[in-house]
C-alpha positions as a Markdown table, in Angstrom:
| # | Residue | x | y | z |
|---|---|---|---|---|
| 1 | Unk | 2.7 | 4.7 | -18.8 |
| 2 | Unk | 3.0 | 1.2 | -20.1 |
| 3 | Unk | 4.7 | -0.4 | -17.7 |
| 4 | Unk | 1.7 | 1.0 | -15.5 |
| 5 | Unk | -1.1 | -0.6 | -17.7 |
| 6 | Unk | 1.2 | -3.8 | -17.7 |
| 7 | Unk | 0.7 | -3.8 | -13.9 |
| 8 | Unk | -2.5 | -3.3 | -14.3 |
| 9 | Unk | -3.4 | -6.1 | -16.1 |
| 10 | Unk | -1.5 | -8.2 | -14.4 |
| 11 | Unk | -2.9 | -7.2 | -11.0 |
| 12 | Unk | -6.0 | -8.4 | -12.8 |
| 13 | Unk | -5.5 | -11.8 | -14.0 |
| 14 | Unk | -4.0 | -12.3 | -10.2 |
| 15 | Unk | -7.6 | -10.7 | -9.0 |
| 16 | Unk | -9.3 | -13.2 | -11.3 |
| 17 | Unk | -7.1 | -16.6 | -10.7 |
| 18 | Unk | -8.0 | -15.8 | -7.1 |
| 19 | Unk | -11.4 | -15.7 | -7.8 |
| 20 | Unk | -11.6 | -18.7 | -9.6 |
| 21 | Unk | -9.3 | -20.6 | -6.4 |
| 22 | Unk | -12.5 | -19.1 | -4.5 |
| 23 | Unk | -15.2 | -20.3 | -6.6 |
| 24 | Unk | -13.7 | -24.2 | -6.5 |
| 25 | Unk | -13.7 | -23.8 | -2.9 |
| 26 | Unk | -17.5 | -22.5 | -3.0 |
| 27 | Unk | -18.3 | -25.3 | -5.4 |
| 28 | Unk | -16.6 | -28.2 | -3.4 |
| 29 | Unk | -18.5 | -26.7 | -0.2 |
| 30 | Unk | -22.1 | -26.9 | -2.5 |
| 31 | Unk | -21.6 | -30.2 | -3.9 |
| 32 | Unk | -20.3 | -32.3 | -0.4 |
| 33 | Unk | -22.6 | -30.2 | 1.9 |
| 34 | Unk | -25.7 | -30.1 | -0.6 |
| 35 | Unk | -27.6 | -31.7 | 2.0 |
| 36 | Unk | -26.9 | -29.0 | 4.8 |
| 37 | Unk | -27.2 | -26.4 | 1.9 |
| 38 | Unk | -30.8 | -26.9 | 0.6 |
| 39 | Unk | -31.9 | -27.5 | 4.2 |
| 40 | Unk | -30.9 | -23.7 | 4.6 |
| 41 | Unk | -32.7 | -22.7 | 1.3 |
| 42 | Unk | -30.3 | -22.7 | -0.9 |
| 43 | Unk | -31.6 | -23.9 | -4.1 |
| 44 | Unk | -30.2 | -22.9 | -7.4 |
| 45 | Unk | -31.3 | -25.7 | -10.4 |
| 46 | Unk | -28.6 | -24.0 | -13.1 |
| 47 | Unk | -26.1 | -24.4 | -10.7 |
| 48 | Unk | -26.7 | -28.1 | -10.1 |
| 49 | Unk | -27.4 | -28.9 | -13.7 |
| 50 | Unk | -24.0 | -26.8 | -14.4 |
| 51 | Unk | -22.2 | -29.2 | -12.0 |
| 52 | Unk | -23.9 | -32.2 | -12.9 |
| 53 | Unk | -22.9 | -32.1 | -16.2 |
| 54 | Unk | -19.0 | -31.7 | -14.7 |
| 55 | Unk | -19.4 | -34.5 | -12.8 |
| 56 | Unk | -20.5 | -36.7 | -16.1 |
| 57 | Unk | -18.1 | -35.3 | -18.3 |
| 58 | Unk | -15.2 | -34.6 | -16.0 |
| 59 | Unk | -15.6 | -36.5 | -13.0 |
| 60 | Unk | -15.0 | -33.6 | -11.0 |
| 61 | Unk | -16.7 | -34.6 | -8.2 |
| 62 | Unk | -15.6 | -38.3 | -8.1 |
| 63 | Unk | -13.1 | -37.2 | -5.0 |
| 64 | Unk | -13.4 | -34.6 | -2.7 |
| 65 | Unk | -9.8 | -33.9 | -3.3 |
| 66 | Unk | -9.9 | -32.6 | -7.1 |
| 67 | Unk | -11.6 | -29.1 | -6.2 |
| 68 | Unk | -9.3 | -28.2 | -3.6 |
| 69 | Unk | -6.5 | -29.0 | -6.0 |
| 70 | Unk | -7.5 | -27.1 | -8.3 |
| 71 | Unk | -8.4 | -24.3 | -5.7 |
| 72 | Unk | -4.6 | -24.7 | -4.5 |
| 73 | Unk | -3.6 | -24.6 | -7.9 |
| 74 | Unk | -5.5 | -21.1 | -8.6 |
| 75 | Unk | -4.5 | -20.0 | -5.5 |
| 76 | Unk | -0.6 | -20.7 | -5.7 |
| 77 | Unk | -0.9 | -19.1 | -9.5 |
| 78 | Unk | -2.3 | -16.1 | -8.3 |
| 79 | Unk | 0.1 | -15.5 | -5.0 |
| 80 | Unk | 3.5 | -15.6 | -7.2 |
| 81 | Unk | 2.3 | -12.9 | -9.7 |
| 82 | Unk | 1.1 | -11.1 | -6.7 |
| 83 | Unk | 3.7 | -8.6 | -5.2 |
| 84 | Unk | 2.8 | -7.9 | -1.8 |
| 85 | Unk | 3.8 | -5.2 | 0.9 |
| 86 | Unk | 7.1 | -5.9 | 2.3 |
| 87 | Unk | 7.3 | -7.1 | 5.9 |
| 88 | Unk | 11.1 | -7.8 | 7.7 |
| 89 | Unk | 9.3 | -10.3 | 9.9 |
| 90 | Unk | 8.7 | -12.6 | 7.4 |
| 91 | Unk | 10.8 | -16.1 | 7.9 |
| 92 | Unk | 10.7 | -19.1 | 6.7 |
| 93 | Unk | 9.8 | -21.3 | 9.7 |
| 94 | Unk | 6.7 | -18.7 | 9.6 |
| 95 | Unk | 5.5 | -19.8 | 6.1 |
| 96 | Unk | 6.5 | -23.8 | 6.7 |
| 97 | Unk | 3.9 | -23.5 | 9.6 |
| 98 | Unk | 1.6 | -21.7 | 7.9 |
| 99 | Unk | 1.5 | -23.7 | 5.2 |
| 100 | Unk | 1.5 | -27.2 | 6.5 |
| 101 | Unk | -1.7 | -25.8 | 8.8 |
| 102 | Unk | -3.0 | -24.6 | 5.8 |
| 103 | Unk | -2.6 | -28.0 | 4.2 |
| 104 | Unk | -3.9 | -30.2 | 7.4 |
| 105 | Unk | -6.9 | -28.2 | 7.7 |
| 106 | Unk | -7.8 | -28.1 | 3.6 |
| 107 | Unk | -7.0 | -31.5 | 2.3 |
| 108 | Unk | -7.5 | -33.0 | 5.9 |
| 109 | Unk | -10.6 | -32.7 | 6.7 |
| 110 | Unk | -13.0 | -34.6 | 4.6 |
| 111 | Unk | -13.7 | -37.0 | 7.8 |
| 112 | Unk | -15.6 | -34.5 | 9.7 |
| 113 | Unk | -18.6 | -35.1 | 7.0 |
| 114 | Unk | -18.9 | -38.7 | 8.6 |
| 115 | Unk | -18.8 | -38.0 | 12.4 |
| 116 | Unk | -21.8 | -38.9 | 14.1 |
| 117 | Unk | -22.8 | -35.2 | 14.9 |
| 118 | Unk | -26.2 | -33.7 | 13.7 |
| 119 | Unk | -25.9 | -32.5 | 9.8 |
| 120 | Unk | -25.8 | -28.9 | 10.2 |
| 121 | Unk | -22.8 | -29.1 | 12.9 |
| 122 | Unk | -20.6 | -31.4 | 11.0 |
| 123 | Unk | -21.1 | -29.0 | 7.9 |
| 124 | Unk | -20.4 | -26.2 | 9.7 |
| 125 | Unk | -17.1 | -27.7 | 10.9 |
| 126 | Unk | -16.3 | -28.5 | 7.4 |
| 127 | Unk | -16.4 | -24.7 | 6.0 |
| 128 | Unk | -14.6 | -24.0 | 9.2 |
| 129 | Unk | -11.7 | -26.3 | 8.7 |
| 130 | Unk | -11.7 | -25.5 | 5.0 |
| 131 | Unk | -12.2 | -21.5 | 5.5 |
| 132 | Unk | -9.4 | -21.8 | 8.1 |
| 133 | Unk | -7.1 | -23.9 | 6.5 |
| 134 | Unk | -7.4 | -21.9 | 2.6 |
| 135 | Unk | -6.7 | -18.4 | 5.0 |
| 136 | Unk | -3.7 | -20.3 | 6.0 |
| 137 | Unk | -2.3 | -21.2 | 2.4 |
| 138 | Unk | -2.9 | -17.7 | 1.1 |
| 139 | Unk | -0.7 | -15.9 | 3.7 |
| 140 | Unk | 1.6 | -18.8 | 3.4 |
| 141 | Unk | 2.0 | -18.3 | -0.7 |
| 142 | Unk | 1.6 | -14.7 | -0.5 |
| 143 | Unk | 4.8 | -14.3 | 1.6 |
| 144 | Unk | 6.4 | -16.9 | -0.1 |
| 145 | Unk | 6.0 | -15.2 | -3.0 |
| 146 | Unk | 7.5 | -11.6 | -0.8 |
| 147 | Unk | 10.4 | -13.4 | 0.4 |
| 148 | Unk | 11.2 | -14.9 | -3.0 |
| 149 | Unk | 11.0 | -11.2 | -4.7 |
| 150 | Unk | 13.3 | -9.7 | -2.1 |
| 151 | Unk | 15.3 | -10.6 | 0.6 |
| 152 | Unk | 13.9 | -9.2 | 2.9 |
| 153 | Unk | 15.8 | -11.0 | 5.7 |
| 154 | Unk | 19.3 | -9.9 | 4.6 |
| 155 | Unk | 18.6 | -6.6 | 3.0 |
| 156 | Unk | 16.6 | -4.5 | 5.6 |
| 157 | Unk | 16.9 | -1.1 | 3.6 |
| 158 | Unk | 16.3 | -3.1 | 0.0 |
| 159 | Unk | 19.4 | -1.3 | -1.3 |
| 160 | Unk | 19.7 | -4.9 | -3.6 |
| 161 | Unk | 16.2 | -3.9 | -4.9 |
| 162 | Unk | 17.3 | -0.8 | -5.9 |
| 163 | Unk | 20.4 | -1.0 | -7.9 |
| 164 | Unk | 21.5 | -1.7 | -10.5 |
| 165 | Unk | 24.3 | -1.9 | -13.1 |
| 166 | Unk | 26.5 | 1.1 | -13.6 |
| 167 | Unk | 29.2 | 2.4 | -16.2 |
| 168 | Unk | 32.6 | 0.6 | -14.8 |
| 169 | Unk | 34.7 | 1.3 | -18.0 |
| 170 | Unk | 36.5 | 5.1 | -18.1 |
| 171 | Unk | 35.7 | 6.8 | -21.2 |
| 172 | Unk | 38.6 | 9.8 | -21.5 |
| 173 | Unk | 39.3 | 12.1 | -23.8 |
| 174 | Unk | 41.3 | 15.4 | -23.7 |
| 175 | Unk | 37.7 | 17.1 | -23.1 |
| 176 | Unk | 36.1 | 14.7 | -20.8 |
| 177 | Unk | 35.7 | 15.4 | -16.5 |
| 178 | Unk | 35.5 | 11.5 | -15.4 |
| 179 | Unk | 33.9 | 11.2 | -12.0 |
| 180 | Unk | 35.1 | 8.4 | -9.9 |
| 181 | Unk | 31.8 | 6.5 | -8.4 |
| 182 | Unk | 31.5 | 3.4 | -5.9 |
| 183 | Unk | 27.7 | 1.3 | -6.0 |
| 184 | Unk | 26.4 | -1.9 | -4.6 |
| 185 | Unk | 24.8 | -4.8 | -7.1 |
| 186 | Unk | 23.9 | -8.4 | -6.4 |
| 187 | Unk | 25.8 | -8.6 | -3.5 |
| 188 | Unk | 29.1 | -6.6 | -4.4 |
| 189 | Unk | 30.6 | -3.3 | -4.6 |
| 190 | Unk | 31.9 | -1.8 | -8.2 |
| 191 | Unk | 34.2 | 0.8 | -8.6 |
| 192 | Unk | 32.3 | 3.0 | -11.4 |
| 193 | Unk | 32.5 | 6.2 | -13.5 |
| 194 | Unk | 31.0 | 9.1 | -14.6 |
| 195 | Unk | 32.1 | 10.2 | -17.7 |
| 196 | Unk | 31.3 | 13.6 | -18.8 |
| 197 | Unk | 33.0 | 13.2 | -22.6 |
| 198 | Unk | 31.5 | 16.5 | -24.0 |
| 199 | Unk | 31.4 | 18.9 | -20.9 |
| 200 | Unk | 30.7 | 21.8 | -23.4 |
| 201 | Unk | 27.1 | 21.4 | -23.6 |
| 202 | Unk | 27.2 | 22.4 | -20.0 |
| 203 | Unk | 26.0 | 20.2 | -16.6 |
| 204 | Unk | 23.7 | 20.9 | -13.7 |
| 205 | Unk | 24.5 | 19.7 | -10.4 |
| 206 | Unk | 21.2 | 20.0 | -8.4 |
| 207 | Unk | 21.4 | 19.2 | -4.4 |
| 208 | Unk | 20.0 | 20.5 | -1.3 |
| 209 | Unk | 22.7 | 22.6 | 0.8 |
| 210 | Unk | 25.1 | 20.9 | 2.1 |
| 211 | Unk | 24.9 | 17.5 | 0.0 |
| 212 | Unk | 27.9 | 17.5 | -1.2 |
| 213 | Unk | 27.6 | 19.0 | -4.4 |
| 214 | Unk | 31.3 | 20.6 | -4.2 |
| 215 | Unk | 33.3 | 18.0 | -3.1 |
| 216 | Unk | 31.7 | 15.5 | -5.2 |
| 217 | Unk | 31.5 | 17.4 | -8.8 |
| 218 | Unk | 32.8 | 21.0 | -8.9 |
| 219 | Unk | 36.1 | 20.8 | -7.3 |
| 220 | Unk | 36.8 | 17.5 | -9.3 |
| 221 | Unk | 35.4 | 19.6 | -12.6 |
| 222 | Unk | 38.1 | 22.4 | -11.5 |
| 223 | Unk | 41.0 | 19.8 | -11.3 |
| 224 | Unk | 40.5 | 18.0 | -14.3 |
| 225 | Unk | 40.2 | 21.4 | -16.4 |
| 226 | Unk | 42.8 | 22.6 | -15.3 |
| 227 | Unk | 45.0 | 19.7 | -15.9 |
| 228 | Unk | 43.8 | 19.6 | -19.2 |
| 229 | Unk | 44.8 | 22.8 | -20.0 |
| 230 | Unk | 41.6 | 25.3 | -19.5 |
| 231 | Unk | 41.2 | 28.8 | -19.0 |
| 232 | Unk | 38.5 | 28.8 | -16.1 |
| 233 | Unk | 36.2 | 31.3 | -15.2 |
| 234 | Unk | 34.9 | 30.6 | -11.4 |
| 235 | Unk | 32.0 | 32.1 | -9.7 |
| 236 | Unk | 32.9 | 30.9 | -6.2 |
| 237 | Unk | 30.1 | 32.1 | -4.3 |
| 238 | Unk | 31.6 | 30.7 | -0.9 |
| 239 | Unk | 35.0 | 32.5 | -1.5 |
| 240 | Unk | 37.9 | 31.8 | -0.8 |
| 241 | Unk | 36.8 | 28.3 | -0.9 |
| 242 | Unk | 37.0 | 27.1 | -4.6 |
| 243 | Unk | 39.2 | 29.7 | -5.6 |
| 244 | Unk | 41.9 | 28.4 | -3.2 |
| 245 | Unk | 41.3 | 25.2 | -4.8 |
| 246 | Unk | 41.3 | 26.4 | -8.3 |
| 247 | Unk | 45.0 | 28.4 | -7.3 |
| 248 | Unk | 46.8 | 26.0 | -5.8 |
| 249 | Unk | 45.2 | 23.2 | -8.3 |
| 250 | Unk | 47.1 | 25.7 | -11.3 |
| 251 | Unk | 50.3 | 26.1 | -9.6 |
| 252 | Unk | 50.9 | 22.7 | -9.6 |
| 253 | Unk | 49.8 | 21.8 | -13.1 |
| 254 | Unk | 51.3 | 25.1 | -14.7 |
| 255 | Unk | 53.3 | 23.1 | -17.0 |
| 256 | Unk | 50.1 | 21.7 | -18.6 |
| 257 | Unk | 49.6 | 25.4 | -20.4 |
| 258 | Unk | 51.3 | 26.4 | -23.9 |
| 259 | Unk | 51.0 | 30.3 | -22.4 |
| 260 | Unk | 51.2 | 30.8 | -19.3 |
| 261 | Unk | 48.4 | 31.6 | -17.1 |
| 262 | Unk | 47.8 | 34.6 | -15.0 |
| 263 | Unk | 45.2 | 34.1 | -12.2 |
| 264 | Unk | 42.8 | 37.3 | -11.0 |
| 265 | Unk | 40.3 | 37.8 | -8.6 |
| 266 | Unk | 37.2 | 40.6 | -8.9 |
| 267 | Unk | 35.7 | 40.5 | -5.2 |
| 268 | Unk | 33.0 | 43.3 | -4.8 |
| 269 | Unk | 33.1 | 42.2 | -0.9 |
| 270 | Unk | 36.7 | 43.5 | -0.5 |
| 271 | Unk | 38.1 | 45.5 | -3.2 |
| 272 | Unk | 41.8 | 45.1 | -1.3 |
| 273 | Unk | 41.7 | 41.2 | -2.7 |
| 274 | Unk | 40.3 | 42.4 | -5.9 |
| 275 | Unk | 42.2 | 43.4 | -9.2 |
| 276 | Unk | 41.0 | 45.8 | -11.4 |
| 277 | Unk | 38.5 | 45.4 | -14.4 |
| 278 | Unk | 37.3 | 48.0 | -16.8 |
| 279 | Unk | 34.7 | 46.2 | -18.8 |
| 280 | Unk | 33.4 | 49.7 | -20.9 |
| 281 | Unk | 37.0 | 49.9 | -21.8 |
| 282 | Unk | 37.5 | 50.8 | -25.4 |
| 283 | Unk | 39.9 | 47.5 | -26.4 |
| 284 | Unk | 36.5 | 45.8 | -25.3 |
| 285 | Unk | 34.4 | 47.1 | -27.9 |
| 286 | Unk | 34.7 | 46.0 | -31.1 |
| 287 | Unk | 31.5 | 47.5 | -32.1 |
| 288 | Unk | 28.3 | 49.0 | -31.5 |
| 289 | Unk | 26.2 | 45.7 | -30.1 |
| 290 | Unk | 29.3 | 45.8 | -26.9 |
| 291 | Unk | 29.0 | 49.1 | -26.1 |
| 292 | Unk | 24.4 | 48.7 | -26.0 |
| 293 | Unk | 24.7 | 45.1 | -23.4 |
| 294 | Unk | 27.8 | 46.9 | -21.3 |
| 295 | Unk | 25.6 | 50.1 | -21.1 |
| 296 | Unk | 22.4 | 47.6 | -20.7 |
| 297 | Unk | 24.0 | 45.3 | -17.8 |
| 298 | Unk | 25.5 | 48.6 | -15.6 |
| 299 | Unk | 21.8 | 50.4 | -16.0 |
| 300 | Unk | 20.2 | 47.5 | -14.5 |
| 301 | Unk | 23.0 | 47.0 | -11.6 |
| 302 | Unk | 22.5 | 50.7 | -10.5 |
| 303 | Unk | 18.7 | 49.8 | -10.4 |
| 304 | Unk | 17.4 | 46.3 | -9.7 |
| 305 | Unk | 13.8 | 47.6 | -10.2 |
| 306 | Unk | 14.0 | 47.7 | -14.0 |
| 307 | Unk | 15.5 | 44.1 | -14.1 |
């Protein structure tokens, strides 16, 4: 939330330096035009009086040049704190040309106030060289400003944009499942790791079907137990598919095991491939809480309604 508000803010001081780029460019137009301007009807005595007293204290208005620098300024400000939709057709040769039309037009075109051409036509060349020329240098900055955020021109699907750095060290211990990983950052790959140093406080692997959630995590997370010595209890909902895995996986690390395991398998599918399991049998029930969830888990098997 506040890195929100952050943006924000800063979204608004780039609003406001813009508007200030703006008003210099309104104000030089006022000042050099003012003939043209109050020939139209535009008078507004706080304004001059305003300006007036910039030209004697400042000198503002002593060159036609120091209100469009500051107007660049405001403007060039404004269009690097200013990130922009991204566009793959941005190139520099794009922005040079922009730019240096942008400039011509602006700072170039102070002459067209002393052509021999009725007042109101030269003015209105004037705003339209200046108007032109400032629309220029705005898309010019602002996709300077894009291009120098993100390369756009080398990476199309901003997978630099996205990444960042990962865990490269391996963290073992004889609990951990360590998860081999591979990512991309400033302009390299990284061999990286997951490492799961206290699996007992359990992990969710969430994925759409067929993702990859098996051959990425839960067959790794049956290896590594079992080579750590485990006993494993496997709910393989796709059988034979992880049990296989899990079988083969324990016959070759059997020596990893102080006793001996045995491996079964309880298939409700096909009792043929099933061993036998009496869980109401009396070893089981070391009192009376076993014998009320045994009863309490068969009654809701034999009918789903009361679950």
């Amino acid at each position: 939330m506040q890195n929100e508000d952050d943006l924000r803010g800063l979204a608004k001081v780039m609003e406001f330096m813009r508007a200030i780029s703006i008003l210099f460019v309104v104000v030089n137009i006022y000042w050099f035009c003012y003939q043209s301007v109050r020939e139209w009807g535009i008078d507004i005595g706080v304004v001059d009086r305003i300006l007036l007293g910039f030209q004697r204290t400042a000198g503002l208005f002593s060159n036609i040049l120091w209100t469009k620098l500051f107007s660049v300024l405001f403007l060039a400000l404004s269009c690097l704190g200013t990130k922009g939709v991204k566009e793959q057709k941005i190139t520099w040769r794009r922005i040079i040309l922009c730019g240096v039309s942008g400039l011509l037009l602006f700072f170039g075109n102070g002459w067209l106030l002393a052509l021999p051409l009725p007042l109101p036509a030269g003015t209105v060349l004037y705003i339209a060289t200046l108007t032109a020329g400032y629309i220029c240098l705005l898309m010019a900055g602002l996709w300077m400003s894009r291009l120098l955020k993100t390369d756009l021109l080398e990476d199309v699907f901003n997978v630099e944009n996205e990444s960042f750095m990962q865990e490269t060290e391996l963290k073992e211990n004889e609990y951990s499942v360590n998860l081999r990983t591979r990512f991309w950052f400033r302009g390299r790959a990284y061999d990286g790791w997951i490492n799961l140093v206290n699996p007992f406080r359990a992990t969710m692997v969430l994925g759409t079907p067929g993702s990859g959630k098996s051959y990425a995590i839960i067959n790794q997370y049956i290896k590594q137990t079992i080579e750590k010595g485990y006993s494993l209890f496997l709910y393989d909902f796709k059988y034979p598919d992880l049990s296989e895995i899990a079988y083969n996986h324990l016959l070759a690390h059997l020596d990893g095991y102080k006793v001996k395991p045995k491996f079964y398998v309880i298939n409700f599918d096909n009792p043929r491939e099933s061993h036998r399991c009496n869980p109401i049998h009396p070893d089981f029930m070391t009192d009376i809480s076993d014998a009320y969830e045994s009863a309490y888990t068969i009654m809701l098997n034999l009918n789903r309604t009361w679950v």
